[in-house]
C-alpha positions in Angstrom: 91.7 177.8 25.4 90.6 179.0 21.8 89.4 182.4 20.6 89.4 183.9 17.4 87.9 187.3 16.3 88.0 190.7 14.4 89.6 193.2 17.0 90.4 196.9 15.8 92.8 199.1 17.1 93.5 202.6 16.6 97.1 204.1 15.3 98.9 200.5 15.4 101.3 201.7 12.9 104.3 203.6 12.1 105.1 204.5 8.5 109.0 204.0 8.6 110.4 205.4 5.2 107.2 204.6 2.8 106.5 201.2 4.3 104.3 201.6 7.1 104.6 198.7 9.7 102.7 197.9 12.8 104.4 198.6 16.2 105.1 195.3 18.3 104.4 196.5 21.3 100.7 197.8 20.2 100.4 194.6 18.4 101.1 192.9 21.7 98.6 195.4 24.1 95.8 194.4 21.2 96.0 190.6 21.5 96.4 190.9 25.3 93.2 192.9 25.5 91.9 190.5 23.3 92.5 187.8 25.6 91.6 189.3 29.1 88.4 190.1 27.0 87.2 186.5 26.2 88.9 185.1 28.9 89.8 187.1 32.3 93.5 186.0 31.8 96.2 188.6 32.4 98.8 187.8 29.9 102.5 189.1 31.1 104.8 187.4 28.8 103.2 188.1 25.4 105.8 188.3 22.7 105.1 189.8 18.8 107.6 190.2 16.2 109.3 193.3 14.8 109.1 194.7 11.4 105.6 193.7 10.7 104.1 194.8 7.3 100.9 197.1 7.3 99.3 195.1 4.2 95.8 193.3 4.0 96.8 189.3 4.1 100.1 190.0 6.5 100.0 187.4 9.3 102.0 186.7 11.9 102.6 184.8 15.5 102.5 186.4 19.2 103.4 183.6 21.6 102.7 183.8 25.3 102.1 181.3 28.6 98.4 180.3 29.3 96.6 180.3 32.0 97.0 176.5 32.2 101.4 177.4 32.2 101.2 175.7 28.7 102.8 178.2 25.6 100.2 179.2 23.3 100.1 181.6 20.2 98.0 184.0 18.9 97.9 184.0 15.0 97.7 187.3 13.3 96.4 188.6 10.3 95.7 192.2 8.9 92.3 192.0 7.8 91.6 196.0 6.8 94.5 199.2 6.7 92.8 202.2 6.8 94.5 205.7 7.6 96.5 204.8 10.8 94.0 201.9 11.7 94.7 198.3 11.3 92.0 195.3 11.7 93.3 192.4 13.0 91.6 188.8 13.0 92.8 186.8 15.5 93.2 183.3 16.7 94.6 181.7 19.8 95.4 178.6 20.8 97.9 176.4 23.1 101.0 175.3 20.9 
């Protein structure tokens, strides 16, 4: 199982201070869509990290359990900031 693909979503981010970062848990309803859209697969254990950075080039790792009970991950990486929208290019693949 492999996908990879720009994906946008709307108001991922909440400017804490002056750094704006991107919320996990939208992070983590993004790359689930993302999934169930290529695939079909209902993803319940998708994990993404906190503190992410709202900056072109920022990556970073989701992990979750495919469909085949193998872990996989789903690399990450802010492609376009603009206003309160982030695009994401994203990758997945089994660990």
């Amino acid at each position: 199982m492999r996908w990879s693909a720009l994906a946008l979503t709307a108001s991922a981010m909440l400017v804490v201070g002056c750094q704006a970062t991107i919320e996990p848990d939208r992070a983590a309803a993004l790359v689930a869509d993302f999934i169930r859209s290529r695939s079909g697969y209902e993803v319940t254990d998708l994990t993404c990290p906190d503190n992410i950075e709202a900056s072109v080039g920022t990556t970073f790792e989701c992990r979750f359990t495919g469909p085949d009970g193998a872990p996989h991950v789903a690399r990450v990486r802010v492609a376009e900031v603009s206003g309160g929208d982030v695009n994401f290019y994203i990758e997945t693949h089994p660990t």
